[in-house]
C-alpha positions as CSV (number, residue, x, y, z in Angstrom):
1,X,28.1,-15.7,59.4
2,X,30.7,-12.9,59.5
3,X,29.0,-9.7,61.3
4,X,28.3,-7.0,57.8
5,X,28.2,-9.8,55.3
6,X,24.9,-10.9,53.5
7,X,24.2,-14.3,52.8
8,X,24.9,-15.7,48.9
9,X,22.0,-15.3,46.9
10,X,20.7,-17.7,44.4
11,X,17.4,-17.9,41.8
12,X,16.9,-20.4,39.7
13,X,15.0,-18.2,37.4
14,X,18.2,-16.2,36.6
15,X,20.4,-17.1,33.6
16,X,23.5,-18.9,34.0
17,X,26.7,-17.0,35.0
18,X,28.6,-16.1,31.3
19,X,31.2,-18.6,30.4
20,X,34.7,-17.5,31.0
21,X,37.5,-16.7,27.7
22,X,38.7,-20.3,28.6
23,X,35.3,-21.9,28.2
24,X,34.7,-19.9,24.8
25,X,35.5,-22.6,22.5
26,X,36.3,-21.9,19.3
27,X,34.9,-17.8,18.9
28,X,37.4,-15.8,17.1
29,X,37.7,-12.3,15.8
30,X,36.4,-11.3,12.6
31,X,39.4,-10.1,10.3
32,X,37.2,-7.1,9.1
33,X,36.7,-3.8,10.2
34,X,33.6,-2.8,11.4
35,X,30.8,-1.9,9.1
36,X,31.6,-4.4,6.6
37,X,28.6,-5.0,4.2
38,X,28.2,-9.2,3.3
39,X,26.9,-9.9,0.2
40,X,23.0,-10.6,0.4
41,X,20.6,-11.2,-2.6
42,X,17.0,-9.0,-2.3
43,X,13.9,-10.4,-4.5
44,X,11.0,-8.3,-4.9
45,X,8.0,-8.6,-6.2
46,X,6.5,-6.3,-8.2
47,X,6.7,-3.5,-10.5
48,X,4.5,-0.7,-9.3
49,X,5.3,2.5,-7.4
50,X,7.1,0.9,-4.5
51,X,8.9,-1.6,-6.2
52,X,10.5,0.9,-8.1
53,X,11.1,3.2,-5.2
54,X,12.7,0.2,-4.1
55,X,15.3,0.0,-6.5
56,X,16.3,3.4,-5.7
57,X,16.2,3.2,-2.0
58,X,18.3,0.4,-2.0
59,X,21.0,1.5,-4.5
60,X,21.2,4.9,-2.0
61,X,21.6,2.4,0.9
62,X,23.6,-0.5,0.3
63,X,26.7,-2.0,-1.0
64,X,27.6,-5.5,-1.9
65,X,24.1,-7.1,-2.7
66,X,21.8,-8.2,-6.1
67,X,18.5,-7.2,-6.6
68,X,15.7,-8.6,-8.8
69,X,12.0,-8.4,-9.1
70,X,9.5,-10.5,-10.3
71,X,6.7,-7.9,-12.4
72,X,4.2,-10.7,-13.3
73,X,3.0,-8.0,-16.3
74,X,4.4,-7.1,-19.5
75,X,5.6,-3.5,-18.5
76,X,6.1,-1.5,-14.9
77,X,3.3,0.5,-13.5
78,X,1.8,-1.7,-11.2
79,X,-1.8,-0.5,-10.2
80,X,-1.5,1.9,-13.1
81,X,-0.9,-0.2,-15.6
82,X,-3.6,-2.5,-15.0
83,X,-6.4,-0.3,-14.2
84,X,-7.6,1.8,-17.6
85,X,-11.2,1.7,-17.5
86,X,-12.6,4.9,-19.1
87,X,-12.8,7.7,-16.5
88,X,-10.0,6.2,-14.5
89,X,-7.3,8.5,-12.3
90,X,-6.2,9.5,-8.9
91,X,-8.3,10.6,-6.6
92,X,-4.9,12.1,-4.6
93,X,-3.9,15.2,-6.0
94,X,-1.0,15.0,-8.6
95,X,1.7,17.2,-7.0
96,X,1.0,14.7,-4.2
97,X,1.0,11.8,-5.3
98,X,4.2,11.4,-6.9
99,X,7.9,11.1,-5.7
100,X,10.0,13.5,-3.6
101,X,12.7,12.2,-5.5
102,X,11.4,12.7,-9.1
103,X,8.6,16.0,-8.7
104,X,6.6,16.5,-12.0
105,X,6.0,19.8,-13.2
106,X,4.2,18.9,-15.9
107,X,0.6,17.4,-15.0
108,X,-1.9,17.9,-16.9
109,X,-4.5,17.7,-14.5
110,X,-5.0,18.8,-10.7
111,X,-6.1,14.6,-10.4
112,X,-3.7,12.4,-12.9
113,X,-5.3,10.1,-15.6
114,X,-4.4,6.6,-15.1
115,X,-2.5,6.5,-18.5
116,X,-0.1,9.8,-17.3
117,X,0.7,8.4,-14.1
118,X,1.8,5.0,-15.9
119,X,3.6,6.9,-18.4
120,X,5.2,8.5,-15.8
121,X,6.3,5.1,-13.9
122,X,7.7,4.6,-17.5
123,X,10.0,7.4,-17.8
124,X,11.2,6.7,-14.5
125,X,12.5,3.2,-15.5
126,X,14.0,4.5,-18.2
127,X,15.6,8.0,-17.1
128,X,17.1,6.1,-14.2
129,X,18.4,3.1,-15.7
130,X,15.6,0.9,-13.8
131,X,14.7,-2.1,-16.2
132,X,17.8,-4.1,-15.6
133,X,16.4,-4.8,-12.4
134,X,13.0,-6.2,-13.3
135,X,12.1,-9.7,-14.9
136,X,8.5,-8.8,-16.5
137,X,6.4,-11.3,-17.2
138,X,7.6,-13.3,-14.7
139,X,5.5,-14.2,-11.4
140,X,6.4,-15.6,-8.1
141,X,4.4,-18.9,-7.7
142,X,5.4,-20.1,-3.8
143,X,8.1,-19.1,-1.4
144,X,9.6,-21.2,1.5
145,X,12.0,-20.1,4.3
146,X,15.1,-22.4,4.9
147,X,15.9,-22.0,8.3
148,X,19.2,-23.5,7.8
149,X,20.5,-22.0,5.3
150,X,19.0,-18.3,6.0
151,X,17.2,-18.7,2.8
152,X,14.2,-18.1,0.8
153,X,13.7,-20.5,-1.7
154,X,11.5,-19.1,-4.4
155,X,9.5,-21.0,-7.4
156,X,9.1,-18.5,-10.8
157,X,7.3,-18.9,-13.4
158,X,8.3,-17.4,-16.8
159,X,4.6,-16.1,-18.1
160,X,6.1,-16.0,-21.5
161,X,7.6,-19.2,-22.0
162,X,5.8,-21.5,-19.3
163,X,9.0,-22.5,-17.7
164,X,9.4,-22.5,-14.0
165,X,12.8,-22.3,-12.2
166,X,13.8,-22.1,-8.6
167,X,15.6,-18.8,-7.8
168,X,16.6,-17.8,-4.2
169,X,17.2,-15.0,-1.8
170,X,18.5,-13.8,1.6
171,X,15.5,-11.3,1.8
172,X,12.5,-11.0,0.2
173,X,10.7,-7.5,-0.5
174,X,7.0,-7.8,-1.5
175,X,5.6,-4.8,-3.4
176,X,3.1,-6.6,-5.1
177,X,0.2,-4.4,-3.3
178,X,-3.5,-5.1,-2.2
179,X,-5.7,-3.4,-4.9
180,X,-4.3,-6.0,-7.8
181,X,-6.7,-9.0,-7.7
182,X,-9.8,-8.0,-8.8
183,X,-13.0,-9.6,-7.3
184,X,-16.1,-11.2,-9.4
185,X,-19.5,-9.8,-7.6
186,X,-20.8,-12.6,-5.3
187,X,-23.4,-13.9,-7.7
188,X,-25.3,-17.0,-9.0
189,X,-24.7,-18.0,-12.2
190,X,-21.8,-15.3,-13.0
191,X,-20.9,-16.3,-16.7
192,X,-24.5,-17.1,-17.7
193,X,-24.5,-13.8,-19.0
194,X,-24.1,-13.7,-22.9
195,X,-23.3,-10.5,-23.9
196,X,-20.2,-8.5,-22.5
197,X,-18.8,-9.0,-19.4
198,X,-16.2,-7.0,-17.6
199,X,-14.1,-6.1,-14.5
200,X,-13.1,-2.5,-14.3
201,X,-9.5,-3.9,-13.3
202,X,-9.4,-5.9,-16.9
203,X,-10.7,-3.7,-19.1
204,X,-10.6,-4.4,-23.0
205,X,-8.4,-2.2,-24.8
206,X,-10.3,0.1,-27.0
207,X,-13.9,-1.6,-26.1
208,X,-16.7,0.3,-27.7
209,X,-19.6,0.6,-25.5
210,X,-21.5,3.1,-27.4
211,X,-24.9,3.1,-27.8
212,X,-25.3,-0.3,-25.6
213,X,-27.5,-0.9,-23.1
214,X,-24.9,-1.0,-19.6
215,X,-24.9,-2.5,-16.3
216,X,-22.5,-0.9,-13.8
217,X,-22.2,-2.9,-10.5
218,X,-20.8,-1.1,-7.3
219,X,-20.0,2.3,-6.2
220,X,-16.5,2.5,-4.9
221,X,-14.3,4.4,-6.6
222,X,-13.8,2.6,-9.8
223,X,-17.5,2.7,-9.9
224,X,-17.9,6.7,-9.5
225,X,-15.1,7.0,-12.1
226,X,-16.5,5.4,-14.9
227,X,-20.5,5.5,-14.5
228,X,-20.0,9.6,-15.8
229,X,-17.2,8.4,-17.9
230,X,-19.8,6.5,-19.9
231,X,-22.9,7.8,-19.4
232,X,-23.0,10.5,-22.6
233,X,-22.4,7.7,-24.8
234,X,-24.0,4.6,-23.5
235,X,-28.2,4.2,-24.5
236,X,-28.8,3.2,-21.4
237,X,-27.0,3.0,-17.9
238,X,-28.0,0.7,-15.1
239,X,-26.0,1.3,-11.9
240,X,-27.2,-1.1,-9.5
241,X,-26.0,-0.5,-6.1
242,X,-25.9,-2.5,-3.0
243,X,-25.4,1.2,-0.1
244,X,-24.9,4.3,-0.1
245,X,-21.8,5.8,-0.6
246,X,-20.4,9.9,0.6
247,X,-19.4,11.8,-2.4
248,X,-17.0,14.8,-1.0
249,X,-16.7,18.2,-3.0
250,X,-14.3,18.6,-5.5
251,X,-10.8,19.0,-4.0
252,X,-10.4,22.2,-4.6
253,X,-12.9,23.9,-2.8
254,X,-12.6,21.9,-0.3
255,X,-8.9,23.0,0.1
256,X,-9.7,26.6,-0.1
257,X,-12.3,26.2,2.7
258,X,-9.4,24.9,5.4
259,X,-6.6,27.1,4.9
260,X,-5.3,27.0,1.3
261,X,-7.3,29.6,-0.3
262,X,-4.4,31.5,-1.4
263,X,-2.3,29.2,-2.5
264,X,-5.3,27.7,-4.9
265,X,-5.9,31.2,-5.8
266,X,-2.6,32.0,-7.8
267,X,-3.5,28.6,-9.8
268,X,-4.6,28.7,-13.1
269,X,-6.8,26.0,-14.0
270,X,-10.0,25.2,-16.2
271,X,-13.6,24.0,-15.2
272,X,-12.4,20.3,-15.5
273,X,-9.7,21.1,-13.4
274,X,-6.9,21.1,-15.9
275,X,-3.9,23.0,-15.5
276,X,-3.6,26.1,-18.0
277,X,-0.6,25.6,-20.4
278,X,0.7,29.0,-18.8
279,X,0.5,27.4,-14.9
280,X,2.9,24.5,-16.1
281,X,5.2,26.6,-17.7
282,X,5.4,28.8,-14.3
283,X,5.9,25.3,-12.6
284,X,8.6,25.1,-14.4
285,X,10.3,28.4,-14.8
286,X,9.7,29.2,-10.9
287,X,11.3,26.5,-8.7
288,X,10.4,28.1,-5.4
289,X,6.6,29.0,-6.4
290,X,6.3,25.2,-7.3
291,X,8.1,24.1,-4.3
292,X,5.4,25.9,-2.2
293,X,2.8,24.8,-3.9
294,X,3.9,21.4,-3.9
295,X,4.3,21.8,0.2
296,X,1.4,23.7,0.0
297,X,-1.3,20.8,-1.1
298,X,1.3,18.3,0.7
299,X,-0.1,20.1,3.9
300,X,-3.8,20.0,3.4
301,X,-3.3,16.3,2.4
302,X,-1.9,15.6,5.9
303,X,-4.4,17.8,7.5
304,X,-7.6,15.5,6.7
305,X,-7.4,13.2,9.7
306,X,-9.3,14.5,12.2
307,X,-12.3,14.0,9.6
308,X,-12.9,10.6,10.7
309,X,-12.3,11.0,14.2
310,X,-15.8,9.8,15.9
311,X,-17.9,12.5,17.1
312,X,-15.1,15.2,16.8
313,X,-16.1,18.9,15.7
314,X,-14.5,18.4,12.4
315,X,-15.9,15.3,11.8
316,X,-19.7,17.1,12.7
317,X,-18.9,19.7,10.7
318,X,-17.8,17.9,7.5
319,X,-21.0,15.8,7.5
320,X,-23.0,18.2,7.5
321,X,-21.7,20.2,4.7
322,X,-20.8,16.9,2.6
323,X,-24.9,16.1,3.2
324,X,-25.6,19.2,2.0
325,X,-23.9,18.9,-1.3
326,X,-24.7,15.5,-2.1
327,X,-28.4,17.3,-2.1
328,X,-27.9,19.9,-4.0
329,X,-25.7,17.4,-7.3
330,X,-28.5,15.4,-6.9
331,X,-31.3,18.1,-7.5
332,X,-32.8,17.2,-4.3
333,X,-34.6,13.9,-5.8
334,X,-35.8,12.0,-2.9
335,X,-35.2,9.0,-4.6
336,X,-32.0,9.4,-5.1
337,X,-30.5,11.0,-1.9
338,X,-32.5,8.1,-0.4
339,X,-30.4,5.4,-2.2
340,X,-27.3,7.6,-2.3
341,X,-26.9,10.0,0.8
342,X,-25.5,7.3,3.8
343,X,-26.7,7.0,7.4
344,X,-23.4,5.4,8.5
345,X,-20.8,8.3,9.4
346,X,-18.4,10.1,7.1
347,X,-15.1,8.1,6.5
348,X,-16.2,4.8,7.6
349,X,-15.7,3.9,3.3
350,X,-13.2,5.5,1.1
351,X,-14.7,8.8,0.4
352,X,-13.8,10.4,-2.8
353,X,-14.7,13.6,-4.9
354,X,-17.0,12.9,-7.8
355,X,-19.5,15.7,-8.8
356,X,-19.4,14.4,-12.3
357,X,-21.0,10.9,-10.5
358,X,-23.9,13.0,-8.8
359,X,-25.1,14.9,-12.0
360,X,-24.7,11.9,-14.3
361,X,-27.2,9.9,-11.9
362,X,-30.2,12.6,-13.0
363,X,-29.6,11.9,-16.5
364,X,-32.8,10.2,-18.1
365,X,-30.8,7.8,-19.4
366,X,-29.3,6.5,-16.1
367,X,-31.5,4.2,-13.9
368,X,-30.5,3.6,-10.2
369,X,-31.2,0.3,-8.7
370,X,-30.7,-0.7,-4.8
371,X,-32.2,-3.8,-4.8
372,X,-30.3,-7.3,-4.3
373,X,-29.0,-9.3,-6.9
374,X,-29.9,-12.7,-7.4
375,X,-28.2,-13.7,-10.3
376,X,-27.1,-13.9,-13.9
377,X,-29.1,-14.6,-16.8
378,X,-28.2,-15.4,-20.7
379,X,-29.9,-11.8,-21.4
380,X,-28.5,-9.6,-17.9
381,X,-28.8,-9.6,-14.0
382,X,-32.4,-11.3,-12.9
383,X,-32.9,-9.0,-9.2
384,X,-34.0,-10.4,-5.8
385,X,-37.9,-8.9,-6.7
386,X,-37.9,-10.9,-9.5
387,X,-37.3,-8.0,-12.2
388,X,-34.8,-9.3,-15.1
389,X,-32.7,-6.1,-16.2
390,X,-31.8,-6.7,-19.5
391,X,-28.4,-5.3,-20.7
392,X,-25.7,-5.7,-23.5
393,X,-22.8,-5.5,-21.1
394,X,-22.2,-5.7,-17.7
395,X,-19.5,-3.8,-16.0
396,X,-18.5,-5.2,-13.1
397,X,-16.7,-2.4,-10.7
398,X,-16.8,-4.5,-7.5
399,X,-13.4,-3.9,-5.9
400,X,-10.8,-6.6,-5.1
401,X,-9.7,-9.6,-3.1
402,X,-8.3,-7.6,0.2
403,X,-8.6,-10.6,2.8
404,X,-4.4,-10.1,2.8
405,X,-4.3,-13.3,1.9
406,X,-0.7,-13.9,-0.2
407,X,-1.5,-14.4,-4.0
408,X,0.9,-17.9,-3.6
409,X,1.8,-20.1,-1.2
410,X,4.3,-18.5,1.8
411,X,5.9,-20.6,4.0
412,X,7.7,-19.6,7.1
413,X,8.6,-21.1,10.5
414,X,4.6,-21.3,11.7
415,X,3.4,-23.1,8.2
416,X,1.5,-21.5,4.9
417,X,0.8,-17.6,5.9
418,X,-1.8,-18.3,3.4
419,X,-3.8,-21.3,5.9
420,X,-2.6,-19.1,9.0
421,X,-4.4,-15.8,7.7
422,X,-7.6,-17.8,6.4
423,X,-8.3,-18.6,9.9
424,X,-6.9,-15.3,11.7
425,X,-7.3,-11.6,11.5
426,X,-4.0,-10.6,9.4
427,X,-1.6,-9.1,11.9
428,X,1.8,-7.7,11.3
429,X,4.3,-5.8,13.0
430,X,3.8,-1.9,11.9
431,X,2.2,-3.2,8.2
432,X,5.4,-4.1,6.7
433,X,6.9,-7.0,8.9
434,X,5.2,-10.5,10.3
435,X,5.8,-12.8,12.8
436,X,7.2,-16.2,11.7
437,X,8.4,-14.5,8.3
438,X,12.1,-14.2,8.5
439,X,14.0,-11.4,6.0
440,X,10.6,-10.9,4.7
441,X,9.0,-7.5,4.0
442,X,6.0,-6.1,2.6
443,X,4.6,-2.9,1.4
444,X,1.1,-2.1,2.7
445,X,0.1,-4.9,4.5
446,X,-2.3,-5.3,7.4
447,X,-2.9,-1.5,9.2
448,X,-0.5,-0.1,6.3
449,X,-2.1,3.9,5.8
450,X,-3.5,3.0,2.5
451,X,-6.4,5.2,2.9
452,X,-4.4,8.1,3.9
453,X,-2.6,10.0,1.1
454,X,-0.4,9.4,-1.5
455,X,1.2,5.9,-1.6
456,X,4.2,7.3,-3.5
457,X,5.0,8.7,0.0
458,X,4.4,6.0,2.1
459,X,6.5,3.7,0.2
460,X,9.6,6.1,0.5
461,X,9.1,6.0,4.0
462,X,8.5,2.0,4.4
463,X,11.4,1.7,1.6
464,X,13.4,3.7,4.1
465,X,12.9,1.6,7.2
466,X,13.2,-1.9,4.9
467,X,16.6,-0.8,3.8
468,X,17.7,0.1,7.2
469,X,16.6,-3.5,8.7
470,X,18.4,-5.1,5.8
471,X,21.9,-3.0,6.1
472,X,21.2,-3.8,10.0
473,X,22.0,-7.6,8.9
474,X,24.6,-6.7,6.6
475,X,26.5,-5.1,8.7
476,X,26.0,-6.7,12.4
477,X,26.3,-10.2,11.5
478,X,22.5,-10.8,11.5
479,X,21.8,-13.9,9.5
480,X,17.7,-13.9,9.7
481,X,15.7,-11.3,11.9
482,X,12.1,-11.7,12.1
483,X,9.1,-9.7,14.7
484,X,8.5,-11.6,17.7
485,X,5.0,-13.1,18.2
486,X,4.5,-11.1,21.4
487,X,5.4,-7.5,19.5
488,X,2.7,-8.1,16.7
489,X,0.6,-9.2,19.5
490,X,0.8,-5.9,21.1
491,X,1.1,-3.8,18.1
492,X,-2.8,-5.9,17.1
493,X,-4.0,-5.1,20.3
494,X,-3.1,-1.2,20.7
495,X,-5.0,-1.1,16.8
496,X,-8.0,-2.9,18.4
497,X,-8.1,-0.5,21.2
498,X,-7.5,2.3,19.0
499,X,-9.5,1.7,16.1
500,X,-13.4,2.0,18.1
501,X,-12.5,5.9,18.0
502,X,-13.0,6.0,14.1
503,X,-15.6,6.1,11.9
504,X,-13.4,3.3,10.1
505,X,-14.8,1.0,13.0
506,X,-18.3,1.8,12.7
507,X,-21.0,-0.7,12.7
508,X,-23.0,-2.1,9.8
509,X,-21.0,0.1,7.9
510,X,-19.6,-2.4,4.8
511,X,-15.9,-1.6,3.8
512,X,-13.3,-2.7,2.1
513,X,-11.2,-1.5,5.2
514,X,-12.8,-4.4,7.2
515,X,-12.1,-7.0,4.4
516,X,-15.5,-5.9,2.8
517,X,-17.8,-6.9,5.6
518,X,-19.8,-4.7,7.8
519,X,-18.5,-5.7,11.1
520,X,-15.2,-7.0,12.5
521,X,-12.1,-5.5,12.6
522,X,-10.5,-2.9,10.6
523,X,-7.7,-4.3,8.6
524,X,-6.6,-2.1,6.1
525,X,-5.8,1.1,7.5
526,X,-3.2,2.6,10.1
527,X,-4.2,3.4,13.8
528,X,-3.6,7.0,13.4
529,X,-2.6,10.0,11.0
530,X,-0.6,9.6,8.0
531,X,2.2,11.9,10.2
532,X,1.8,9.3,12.8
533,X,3.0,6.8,10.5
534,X,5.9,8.4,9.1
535,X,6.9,9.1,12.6
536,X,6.8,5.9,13.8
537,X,9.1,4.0,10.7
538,X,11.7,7.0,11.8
539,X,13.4,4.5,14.6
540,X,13.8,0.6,14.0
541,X,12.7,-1.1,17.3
542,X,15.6,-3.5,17.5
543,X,14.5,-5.1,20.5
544,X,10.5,-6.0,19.2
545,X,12.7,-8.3,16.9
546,X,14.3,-12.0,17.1
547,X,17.3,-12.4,15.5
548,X,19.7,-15.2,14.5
549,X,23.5,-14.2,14.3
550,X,26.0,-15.4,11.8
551,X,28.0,-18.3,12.6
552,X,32.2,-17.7,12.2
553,X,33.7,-19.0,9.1
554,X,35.9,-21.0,11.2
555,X,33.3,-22.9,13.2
556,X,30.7,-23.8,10.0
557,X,27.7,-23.9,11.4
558,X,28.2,-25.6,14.9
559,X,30.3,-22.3,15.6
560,X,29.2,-20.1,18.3
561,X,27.5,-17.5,17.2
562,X,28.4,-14.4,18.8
563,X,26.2,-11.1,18.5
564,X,29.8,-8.7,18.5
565,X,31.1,-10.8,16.4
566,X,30.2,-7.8,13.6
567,X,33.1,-5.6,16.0
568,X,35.8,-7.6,14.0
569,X,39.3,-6.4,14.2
570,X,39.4,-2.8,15.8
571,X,39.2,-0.7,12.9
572,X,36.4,0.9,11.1
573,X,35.2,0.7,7.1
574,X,34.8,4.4,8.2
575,X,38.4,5.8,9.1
576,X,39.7,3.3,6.2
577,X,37.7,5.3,3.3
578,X,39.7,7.7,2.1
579,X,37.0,9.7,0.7
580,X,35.1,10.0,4.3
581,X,35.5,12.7,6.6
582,X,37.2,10.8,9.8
583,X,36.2,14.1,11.8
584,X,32.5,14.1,10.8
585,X,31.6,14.4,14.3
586,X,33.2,17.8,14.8
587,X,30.3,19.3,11.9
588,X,27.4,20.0,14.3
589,X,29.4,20.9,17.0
């Protein structure tokens, strides 16, 4: 060997050297400029809040595509639409839970009704020329991936007529949310019953429940909505519960004990918490006061994390004073704080503010009962100590299906998602992505922040990063991107490690954030703050994804496909639009 030389050096573990422009085959340029859009077609499903923020997020982002959605009801609204049991609303405050886009300065109430915040889904349709986009009454009854053609191949059924067609899509966008199939109580004998029997998610329009003896099963929210919603009128309540539940102060005091006093103090609002007629008319005459305000309860939203942080001062501290309060709304009856006041920590359930709930469980015509159910009878409930509570109706406010499970059949690369998720915790990749599921989105899905704030603000931000993903295949010659198996994997496995350090995680505490069991993994919420989510939508991780390129026209599908085949003829869609600023660059010099 020549003195200064090293010897060649091979591994067979290394890829193959590149071909050569001779041994290219039949690659050839695009004949496009770069950032040319291809056409794609976008399904969603779903009317709600982030379907519709969808249509709007979409038309700000993209040229050259189609977009439908599937809303199986008769109307938009989603969530709100559905649920209008008496005493129903947000328990997010208004100016918060509602749109950056479309601020509304004219609440009524520090916490919306169910039937303003629908009405205000409405208007939004409407005023922004919305409904030519949505198919009501129409539902989405199985989806299949064609890996050949880049495809989803969709099966609708038109609710209104019976007739089922086949429609299909280069993406699919899933906004049909978690909270919208409601769940029967787990009981013997369910419709034995023979007297009235409803679910809070399917209540009967303009059902008169005066003077009847009432059941009221469960205490999540629904459940602390409407048992002081009809309590004044009913002869009798029976709210049989199966734990206990923390009831937080009213939201504003609460606010003006961490930081917002000031703000809350230049508000003008009645004993039920209703804005004065005077405060929305300053809303609306002073832009910069509402602005602040807005930003204002905005902040103290974001603020509430470190509440459920285990054993962290906050976390101490708001215990202690939500124990104390739950005391004093309950009179201090031993009974009661016995069946009501938890042992499990503070945040491990949804905690919501209800004083009305408290006071409305001292009445003399409310009875509380803790005991197990062991079923349904023709005259009410029979309990596990024998005791038959008889009733005219029973209401039935026990939550929904949140297994994650998709409401039809889904079928990607790995099989049914539906068979795959039956036998596995649901993972996906940052809640809005999965594994196997190629051009496939969803809002809120596994470890979405559902429990953190205002949805109408998350679903900007996820509507934001789906957009982004989907112009990323438009543009770069993407035919089907989908998470890799090992990035979900990791993602799953940084929540699992994460999780033990809330009191989301803790033991024998039952949840609908563990799929409504008391142990197991936490599957509904987001590993960290709300901020923390927004924050880590802001860059698309190209390279936790798989993608499959575009073949060139001119080799059909056998042609090579080439990742820079997107580069196309030298020029740019940007320096060819006349109306774009070719110097843009020079702006934040």
């Amino acid at each position: 060997m020549e003195k200064g030389r090293l010897p060649p050096y091979s591994n067979p573990e290394l890829p193959p050297t590149p071909p050569s422009p001779a041994d290219m085959g039949d690659y050839s340029v695009r004949e496009e400029p770069l950032g040319t859009s291809k056409h794609v077609r976008i399904v969603g499903i779903g009317a709600g809040a982030s379907g519709i923020n969808m249509i709007r997020t979409l038309r700000r982002t993209l040229q050259n595509y189609e977009h439908i959605i599937y809303e199986k009801n008769d109307d938009v609204g989603g969530t709100w639409l559905e649920n209008r049991y008496p005493g129903c609303r947000c328990d997010v405050p208004s100016h918060s839970y509602q749109f950056s886009w479309r601020q509304n300065k004219e609440w009524t109430n520090f916490f919306s009704p169910a039937e303003e915040i629908g009405a205000y889904l409405c208007q939004i349709c409407k005023d922004e020329n919305m409904l030519d986009a949505i198919k009501t009454k129409h539902q989405v009854a199985s989806a299949q991936w064609d890996e050949g053609q880049g495809l989803w191949r969709l099966n609708i059924v038109n609710l209104e007529t019976g007739e089922e067609f086949v429609d299909q899509a280069n993406f699919v966008v899933d906004a049909s949310g978690i909270l919208n199939k409601w769940r029967w109580p787990d009981v013997e004998g369910l419709h034995n019953f023979k007297g009235d029997l409803i679910h809070t998610a399917n209540w009967p329009k303009d059902f008169d429940y005066k003077n009847k003896v009432v059941a009221v099963i469960g205490n999540g929210s629904s459940g602390i909505q409407i048992v002081p919603a009809l309590q004044p009128d009913v002869q009798k309540l029976v709210h049989i519960i199966r734990s206990p539940t923390w009831v937080i102060p009213p939201r504003i005091p609460t606010f003006a004990m961490t930081g917002a006093a000031e703000l809350l103090s230049q508000i003008k609002i009645d004993e039920d918490e209703n804005f004065t007629s005077e405060q929305i008319e300053k809303f609306k005459s002073d832009p910069e006061f509402y602005r602040t305000f807005v930003k204002g309860i905005e902040k103290q939203v974001n603020s509430s994390f470190p509440i459920v942080l285990k054993d962290s001062p906050m976390q101490a501290f708001a215990t202690q004073h939500v124990k104390q309060y739950m005391t004093k709304m309950l009179g201090g009856d031993e009974k009661l704080c016995k069946a009501l006041i938890p042992n499990y920590p503070l945040g491990c359930r949804r905690m919501t503010p209800a004083p009305q709930y408290l006071t409305a469980l001292s009445k003399p015509n409310v009875d509380v009962l803790t005991g197990g159910m062991k079923k349904f009878v023709p005259e009410g409930i029979e309990m596990e100590s024998g005791e038959v509570v008889k009733v005219d109706v029973i209401v039935c406010a026990t939550g929904f299906d949140l297994s994650f499970s998709p409401r039809f059949p889904l079928i990607g690369r790995n099989g049914n998602l539906q068979d795959i998720w039956s036998k596995e915790t649901p993972k996906a990749y940052m809640s809005c992505a999965i594994a196997g599921l190629p051009n496939y989105f969803t809002f809120l899905g596994p470890n979405a922040p559902i429990g953190h704030g205002s949805v109408f603000t998350l679903s900007e931000h996820i509507a934001t990063y789906v957009a982004g993903a989907i112009k990323k295949c438009q543009t770069e010659g993407i035919k089907a991107l989908a998470p890799s198996q090992a990035a979900v994997d990791d993602y799953f496995e940084h929540i699992t490690s994460f999780m033990p350090r809330t009191t989301w995680a803790a033991p024998g505490c039952r949840s609908w954030f563990k799929g409504g069991r008391a142990e197991g993994p936490v599957t509904a919420l987001h590993p960290g703050s709300r901020i923390h989510f927004f924050h880590m939508l802001e860059a698309f991780r190209g390279e936790d994804y798989e993608y499959v390129y575009d073949a060139p026209p001119s080799g059909g599908d056998k042609g090579r496909r080439n990742r820079f085949w997107y580069l196309g003829n030298g020029m740019s869609t940007k320096e060819l639009d006349e109306g774009f600023d070719s110097t843009w660059y020079l702006d934040d010099a």
